[in-house]
C-alpha positions in Angstrom: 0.0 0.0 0.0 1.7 3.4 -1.2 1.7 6.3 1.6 1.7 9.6 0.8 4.7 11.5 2.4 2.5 14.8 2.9 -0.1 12.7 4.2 -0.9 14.3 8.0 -2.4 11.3 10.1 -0.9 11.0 13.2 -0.3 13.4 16.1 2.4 14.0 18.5 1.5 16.0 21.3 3.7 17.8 23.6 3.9 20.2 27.0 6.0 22.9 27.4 7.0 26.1 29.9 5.7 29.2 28.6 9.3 30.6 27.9 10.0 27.7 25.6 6.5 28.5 23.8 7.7 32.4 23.0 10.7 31.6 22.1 9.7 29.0 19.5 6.5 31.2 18.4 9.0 34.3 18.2 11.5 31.8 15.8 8.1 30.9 14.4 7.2 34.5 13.4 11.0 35.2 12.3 10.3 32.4 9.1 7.1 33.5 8.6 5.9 30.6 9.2 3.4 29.2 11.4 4.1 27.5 15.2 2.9 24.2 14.0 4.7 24.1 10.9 8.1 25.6 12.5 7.8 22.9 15.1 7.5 20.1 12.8 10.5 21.3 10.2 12.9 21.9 13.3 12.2 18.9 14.8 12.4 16.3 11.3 15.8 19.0 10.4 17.4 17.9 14.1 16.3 14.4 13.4 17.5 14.1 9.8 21.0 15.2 11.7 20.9 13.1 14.4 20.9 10.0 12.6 23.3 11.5 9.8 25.7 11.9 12.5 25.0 8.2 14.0 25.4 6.0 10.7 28.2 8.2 9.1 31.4 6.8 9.4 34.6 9.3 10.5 38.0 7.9 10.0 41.1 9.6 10.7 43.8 9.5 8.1 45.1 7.1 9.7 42.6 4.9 10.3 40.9 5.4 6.6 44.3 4.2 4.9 44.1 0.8 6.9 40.6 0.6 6.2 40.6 1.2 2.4 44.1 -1.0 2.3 41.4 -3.5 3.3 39.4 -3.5 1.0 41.8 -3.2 -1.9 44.0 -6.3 -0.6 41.7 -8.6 1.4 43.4 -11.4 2.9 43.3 -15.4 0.7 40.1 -16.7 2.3 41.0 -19.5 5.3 39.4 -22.7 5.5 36.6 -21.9 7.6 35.3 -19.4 4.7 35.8 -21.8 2.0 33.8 -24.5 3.4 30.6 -22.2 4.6 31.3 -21.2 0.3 31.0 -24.7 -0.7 28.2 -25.2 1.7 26.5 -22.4 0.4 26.6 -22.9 -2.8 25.5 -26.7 -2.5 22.0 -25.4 -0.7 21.6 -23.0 -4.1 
């Protein structure tokens, strides 16, 4: 079943001081933009970052050149790899 991405079916619903409320209806008015829709867009931009920053991977120099050297030369595969291969490819 296709979703639509713009489709507005669910609710959140969350309390907050009064401060917090001015401050993000006073960020709200600064876009132009209403308090719901400011809400939502800071909150999907922090999550969109969050998990950007969780399953990006940041090597040092160091630690890249080993990793790429890796990949490029990977060790002659042991016994143990060649039989679950042959098993493998007997259960295809």
């Amino acid at each position: 079943m296709a979703t639509n991405a713009h489709s507005r079916d669910e609710r959140i619903d969350c309390r907050v001081s009064s401060d917090s409320k001015s401050l993000f209806s006073r960020a709200a008015d600064l876009c132009g933009v209403t308090l719901t829709s400011f809400m939502i867009e800071s909150a999907r931009e922090r999550a969109i970052r969050l998990i950007d920053e969780h399953e990006r991977l940041v090597l040092i120099n160091e630690a890249r050149d080993v990793f790429l050297n890796a990949l490029s030369h990977p060790p002659a595969p042991n016994a143990n790899l060649r039989s679950a291969a042959e098993k493998y490819a007997l259960k295809k």
